[in-house]
N, C-alpha and C positions, 0 to 999 in steps of 0.2 A: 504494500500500500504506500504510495506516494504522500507523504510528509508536503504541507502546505510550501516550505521555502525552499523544495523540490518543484514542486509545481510552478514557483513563481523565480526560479530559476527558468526552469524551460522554458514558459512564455518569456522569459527577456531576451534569453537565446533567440526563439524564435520574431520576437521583432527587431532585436539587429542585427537576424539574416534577411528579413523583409526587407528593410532598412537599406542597409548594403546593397541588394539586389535592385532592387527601386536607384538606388544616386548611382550604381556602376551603370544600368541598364540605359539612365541618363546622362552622365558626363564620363563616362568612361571610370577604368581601374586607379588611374595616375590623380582622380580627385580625391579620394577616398579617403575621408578623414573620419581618425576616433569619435574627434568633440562633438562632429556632426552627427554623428550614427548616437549617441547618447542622448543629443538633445530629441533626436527622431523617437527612440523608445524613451524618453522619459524618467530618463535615470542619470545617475552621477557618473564623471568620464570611469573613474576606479571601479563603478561595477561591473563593467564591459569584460575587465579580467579576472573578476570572478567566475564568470559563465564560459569566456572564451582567452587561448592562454596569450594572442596577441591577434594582431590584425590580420596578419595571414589565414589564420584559424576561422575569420569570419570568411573572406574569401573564399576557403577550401569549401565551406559550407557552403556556400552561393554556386560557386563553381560544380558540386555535386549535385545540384539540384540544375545547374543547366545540362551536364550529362546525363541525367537521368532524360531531362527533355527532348536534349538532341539524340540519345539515343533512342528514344522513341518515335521521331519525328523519320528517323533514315530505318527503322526495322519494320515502320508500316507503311513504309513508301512502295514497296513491292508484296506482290502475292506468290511468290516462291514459284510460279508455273513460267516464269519469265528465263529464258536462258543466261546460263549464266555473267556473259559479257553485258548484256539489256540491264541484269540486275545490278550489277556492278555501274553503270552509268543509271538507271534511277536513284541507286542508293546516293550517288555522287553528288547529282541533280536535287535531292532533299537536304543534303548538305548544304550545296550551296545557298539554298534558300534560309533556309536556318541562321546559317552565317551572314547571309543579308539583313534575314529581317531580326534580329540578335545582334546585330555587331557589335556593340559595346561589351556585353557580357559573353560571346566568342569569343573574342580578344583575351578577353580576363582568362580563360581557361588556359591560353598558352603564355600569359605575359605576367604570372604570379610567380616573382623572386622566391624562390628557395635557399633556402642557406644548404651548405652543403652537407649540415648533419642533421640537417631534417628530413624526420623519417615522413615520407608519406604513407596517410592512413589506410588503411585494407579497401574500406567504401569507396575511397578517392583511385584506388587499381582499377577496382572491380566494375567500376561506372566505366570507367575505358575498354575494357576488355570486354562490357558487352558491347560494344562499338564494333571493337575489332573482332567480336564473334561474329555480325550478320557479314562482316564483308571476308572473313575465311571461310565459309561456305563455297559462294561461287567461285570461290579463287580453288578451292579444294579439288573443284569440277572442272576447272580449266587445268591445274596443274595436280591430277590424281599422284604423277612420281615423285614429290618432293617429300621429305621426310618430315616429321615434325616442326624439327628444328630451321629449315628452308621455306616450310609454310608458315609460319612466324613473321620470319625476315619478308617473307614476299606479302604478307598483308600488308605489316606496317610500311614496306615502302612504297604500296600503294593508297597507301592511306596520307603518305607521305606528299605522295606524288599529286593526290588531289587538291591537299588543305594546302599544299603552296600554290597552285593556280588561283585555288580560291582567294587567299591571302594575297597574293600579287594583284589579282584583277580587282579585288574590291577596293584596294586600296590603291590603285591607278598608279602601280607602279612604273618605272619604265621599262622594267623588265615582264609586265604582265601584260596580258591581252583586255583588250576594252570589255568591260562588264560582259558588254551584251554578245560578247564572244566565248564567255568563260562555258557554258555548257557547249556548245561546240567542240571548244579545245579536250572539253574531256571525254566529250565522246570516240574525239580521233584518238586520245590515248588508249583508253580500253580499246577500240577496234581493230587498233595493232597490235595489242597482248592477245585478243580472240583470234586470231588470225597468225601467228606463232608460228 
């Protein structure tokens, strides 16, 4: 049974992950302030670290909750009767949109400083790796002889291979293709992996 200043732990938690998620969703990761995420929930800056063990920690929280999102947004983007290369360029194509209409909090998933003896949390793997589970599938289909170890490597570097188009093109880089190119560009890549 849950103890009252359990309960009013969790709800503080829980509105300076709202909090966080709402000002990143809006000005990006780089605004992201303590004092402001306190005066949002209602409380003093030092109780922040009561509930959360610094500002990262409110992030990871945000950031698992937009994996959870966006991996829902790309695993129902296809109905599995789709061949594997098709499914592989929808799965891509709900990313990309995700990533559009999310960019702020996109962003945050890849642009949170880690120190290097922080450990990441098991929730914070395992929100990725159901990611990287719908797109080894079709990749499993296209390349049945690679070993475990090689089907890993060959998700993530096509996972790799899409979230830099998308990243290039949304952010108009000079080295990206114009938005309105970026599903294009990725269809020509999968259709030269299906075609192998």
């Amino acid at each position: 049974m849950s103890t009252k200043v359990q309960i009013r732990r969790e709800q503080l938690r829980e509105k300076l992950v709202e909090s966080a998620e709402a000002r990143i969703d809006q000005n990006g990761l780089n605004d992201l302030r303590a004092r402001d995420l306190a005066k949002d929930a209602g409380c003093a800056l030092g109780a922040i670290y009561n509930v959360f063990e610094d500002l990262n920690a409110i992030v990871m929280a945000v950031n698992g909750r937009t994996f959870k999102r966006l991996g829902k947004t790309v695993g129902t983007s296809f109905d599995g009767s789709e061949p594997p290369v098709q499914r592989l360029i929808v799965m891509s194509t709900a990313y990309l949109h995700f990533a559009d209409e999310n960019a702020n909090l996109w962003r945050a998933l890849f642009d949170l400083q880690m120190s290097d003896d922080g450990s990441v949390p098991d929730w914070y793997r395992n929100a990725l790796k159901e990611l990287f589970f719908f797109i080894a599938e079709p990749v499993s289909e296209l390349f049945p002889d690679l070993d475990r170890g090689e089907m890993d490597l060959m998700t993530r570097a096509l996972f790799s291979s899409v979230h830099g188009i998308v990243a290039l093109g949304l952010e108009n880089r000079f080295s990206g293709v114009p938005p309105e190119q970026i599903e294009r560009m990725i269809a020509q890549v999968f259709s030269r992996i299906g075609n192998k």
